[in-house]
N, C-alpha and C positions, 0 to 999 in steps of 0.2 A: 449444400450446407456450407456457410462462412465458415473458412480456418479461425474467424478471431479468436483469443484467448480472454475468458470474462475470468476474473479475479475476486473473492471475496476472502482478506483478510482482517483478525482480528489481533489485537498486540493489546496484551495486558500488561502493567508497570505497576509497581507497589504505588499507593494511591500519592504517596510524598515527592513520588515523580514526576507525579502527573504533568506540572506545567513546563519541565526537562524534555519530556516525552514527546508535546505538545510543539514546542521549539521546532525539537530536530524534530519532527513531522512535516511541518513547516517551511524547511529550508530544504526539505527533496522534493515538495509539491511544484514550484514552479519548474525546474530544470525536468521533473519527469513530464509534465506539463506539453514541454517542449520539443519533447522528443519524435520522431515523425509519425513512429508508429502508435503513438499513444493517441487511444482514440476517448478513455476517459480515464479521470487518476483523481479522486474525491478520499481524500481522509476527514472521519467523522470522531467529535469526541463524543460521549456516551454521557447523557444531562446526568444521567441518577449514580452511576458508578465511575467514580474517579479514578483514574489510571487506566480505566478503558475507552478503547479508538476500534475502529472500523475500517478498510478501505477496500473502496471498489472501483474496480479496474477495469477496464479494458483494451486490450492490445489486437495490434493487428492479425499479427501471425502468433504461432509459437514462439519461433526464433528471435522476435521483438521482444516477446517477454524476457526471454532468458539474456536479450544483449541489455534488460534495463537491469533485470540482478545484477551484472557485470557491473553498472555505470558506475563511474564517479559518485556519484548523488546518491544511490539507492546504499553504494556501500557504505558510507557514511552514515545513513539512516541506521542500516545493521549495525554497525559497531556502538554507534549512541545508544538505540535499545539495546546491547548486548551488556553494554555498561550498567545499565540500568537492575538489569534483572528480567528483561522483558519476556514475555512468554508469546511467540508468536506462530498463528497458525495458517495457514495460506491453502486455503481451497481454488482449483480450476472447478468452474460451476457451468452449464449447461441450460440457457435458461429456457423455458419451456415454450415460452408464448417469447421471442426475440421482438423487439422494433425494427420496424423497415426501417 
């Protein structure tokens, strides 16, 4: 069984934030991007409800996951949603049928 860590989070923002929201989304996608163990990092906005994103993730190890909370980049993300009002929910998921 792969240690990877799959991620599926959701952040909601009152809907007049949306393109705030959007921003700083934006500007921790490429550096988390980059990171080594980042094996995928897709933030999605949501066509029909505004203020709502998506992002799915996956990381190599645990300990990847937990050094990208740490980063520079991710904490910035937090504090901009935190401003915001965001309401954020982060599941470690499990996925049934994985890709080779």
């Amino acid at each position: 069984m792969s240690e990877a860590v799959h991620i599926i989070a959701s952040i909601i923002v009152p809907a007049a934030a949306s393109s705030e929201a959007a921003e700083a989304c934006r500007r921790c996608i490429g550096p988390s991007r980059r990171e080594e163990a980042c094996r995928r990092y897709e933030i999605a906005r949501d066509l029909e409800q505004p203020g709502h994103f998506v992002a799915d993730e996956i990381w190599a190890t645990p300990a990847a996951f937990e050094a990208h909370l740490a980063s520079p980049h991710f904490q910035a993300l937090a504090a901009a949603l935190q401003k915001l009002g965001a309401e954020l929910n982060i599941q470690k998921v499990q996925p049934l049928e994985p890709l080779v």
